[in-house]
C-alpha positions in Angstrom: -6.6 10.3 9.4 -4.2 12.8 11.1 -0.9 13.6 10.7 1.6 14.6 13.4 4.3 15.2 10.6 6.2 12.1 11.2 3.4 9.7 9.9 -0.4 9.2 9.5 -2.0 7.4 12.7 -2.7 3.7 11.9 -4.4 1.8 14.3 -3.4 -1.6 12.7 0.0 -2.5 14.0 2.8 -3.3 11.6 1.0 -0.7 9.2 3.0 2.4 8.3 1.2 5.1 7.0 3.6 8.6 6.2 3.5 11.7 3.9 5.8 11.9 0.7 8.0 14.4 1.3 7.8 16.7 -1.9 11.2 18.7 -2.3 10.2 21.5 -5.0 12.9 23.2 -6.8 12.8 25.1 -10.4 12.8 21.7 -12.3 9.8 20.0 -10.9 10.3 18.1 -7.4 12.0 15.1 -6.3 11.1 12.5 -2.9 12.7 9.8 -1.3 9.9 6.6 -1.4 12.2 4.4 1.5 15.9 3.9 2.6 17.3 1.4 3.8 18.3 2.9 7.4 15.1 4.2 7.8 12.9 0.7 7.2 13.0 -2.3 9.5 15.3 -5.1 7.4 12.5 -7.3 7.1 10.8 -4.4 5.1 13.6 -4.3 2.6 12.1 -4.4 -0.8 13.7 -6.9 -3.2 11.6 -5.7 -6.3 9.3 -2.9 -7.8 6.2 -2.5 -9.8 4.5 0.5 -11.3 1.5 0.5 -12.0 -1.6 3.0 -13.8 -5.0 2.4 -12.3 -8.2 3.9 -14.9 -10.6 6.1 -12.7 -13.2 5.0 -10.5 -11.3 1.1 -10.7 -10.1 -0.7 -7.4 -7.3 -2.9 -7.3 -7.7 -6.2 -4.7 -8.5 -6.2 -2.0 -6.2 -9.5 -1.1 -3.7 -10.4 1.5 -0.2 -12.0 1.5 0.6 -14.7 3.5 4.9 -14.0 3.7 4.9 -10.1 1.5 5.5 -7.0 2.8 4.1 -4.1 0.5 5.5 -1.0 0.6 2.6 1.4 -1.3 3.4 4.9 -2.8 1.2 7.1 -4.3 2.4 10.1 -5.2 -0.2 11.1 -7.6 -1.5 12.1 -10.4 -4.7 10.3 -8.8 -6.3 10.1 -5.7 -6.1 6.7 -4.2 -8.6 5.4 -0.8 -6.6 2.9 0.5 -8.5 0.1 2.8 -6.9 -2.3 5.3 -8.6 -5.1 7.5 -6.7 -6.4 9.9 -6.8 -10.4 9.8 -4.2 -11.5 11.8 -5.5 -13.8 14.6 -3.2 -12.6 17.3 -3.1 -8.8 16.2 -4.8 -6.5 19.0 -6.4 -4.8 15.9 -7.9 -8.0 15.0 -10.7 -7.3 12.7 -10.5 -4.0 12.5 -10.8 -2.0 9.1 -8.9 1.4 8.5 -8.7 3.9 5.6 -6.2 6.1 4.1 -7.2 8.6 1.3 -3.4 9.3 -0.7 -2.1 10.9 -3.7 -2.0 14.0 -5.6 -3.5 15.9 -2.8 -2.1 13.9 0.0 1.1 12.0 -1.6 1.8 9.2 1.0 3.5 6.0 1.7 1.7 2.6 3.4 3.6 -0.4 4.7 1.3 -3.2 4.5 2.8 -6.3 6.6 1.7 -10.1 5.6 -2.0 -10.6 6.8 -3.7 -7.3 6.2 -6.0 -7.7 3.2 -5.5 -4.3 1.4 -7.2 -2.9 -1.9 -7.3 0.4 -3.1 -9.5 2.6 -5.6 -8.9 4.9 -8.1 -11.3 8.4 -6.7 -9.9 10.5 -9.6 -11.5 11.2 -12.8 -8.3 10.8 -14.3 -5.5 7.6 -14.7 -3.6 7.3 -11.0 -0.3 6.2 -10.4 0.7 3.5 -7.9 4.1 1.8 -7.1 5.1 -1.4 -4.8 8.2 -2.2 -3.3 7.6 -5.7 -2.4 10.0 -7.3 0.1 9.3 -10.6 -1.9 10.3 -11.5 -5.2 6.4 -11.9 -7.6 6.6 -16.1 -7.9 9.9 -16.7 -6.1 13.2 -16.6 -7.8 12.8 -17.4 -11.3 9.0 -17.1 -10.8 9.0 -20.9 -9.9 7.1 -20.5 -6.5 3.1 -19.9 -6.2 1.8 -16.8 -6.0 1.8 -15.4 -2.1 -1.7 -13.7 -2.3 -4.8 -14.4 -0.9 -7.2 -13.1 -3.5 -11.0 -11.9 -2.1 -12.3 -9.5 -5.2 -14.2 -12.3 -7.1 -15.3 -13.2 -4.2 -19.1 -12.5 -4.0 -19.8 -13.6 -0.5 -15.8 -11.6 0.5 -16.6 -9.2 3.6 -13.8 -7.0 2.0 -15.5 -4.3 -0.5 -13.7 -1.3 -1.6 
């Protein structure tokens, strides 16, 4: 992973990987997770989630077929975050990346529709974890089937966090 101060390198396209910009001041600190002139309007998220993960426990992996996820992680916890790329007609076809982010390294991923993506808990403590989807959970109303493509109970899955 390296950092050129405008964003972590991804080699998947469509994946956006930057820091959290921590702004520090005598009440504790404050950082922008997206804006809406800064994200591509297909990116837009149209709900959020929070979410507490126990140590040592992964989350996914799985894949959406329509979602974009917009990750943050600003810690406390310390979150690996791993990607396969399995889009067809992606250059990185195949191709599996991973991003360590949290408390020591608060980040941001943008995870586009067919990347399977998963993440685990490193800490020895609770981690926090929030989505901006750009999809509504079930459709409006929750009336529409889940968009995920789920590979964790999956014995045979090649995707193992």
């Amino acid at each position: 992973m390296t950092n050129d101060g405008r964003g972590f390198e991804s080699r998947i396209p469509g994946v956006v990987c930057r820091p959290l910009v921590i702004n520090p001041d005598s009440r504790g600190w404050l950082a922008e997770i997206f804006r809406q002139d800064e994200l591509d309007q297909e990116h837009i998220p149209v709900m959020a989630y929070i979410s507490m993960t126990q140590p040592g426990v992964g989350r996914g992996p799985h894949a959406h077929r329509r979602q974009t996820d917009l990750f943050c992680f600003p810690g406390p916890g310390e979150f690996r975050v791993s990607l396969w790329d399995q889009r067809p007609e992606s250059p990185a076809y195949g191709l599996r990346q991973d991003f360590v982010l949290g408390e020591n390294c608060p980040g941001i991923v943008i995870i586009p529709p067919g990347v399977v993506h998963g993440y685990r808990n490193l800490s020895g403590h609770q981690g926090l974890v929030c989505n901006f989807a750009n999809r509504l959970y079930r459709g409006p109303g929750r009336q529409e089937p889940v968009d995920e493509i789920r590979f964790e109970d999956d014995p045979d899955s090649p995707f193992r966090l």
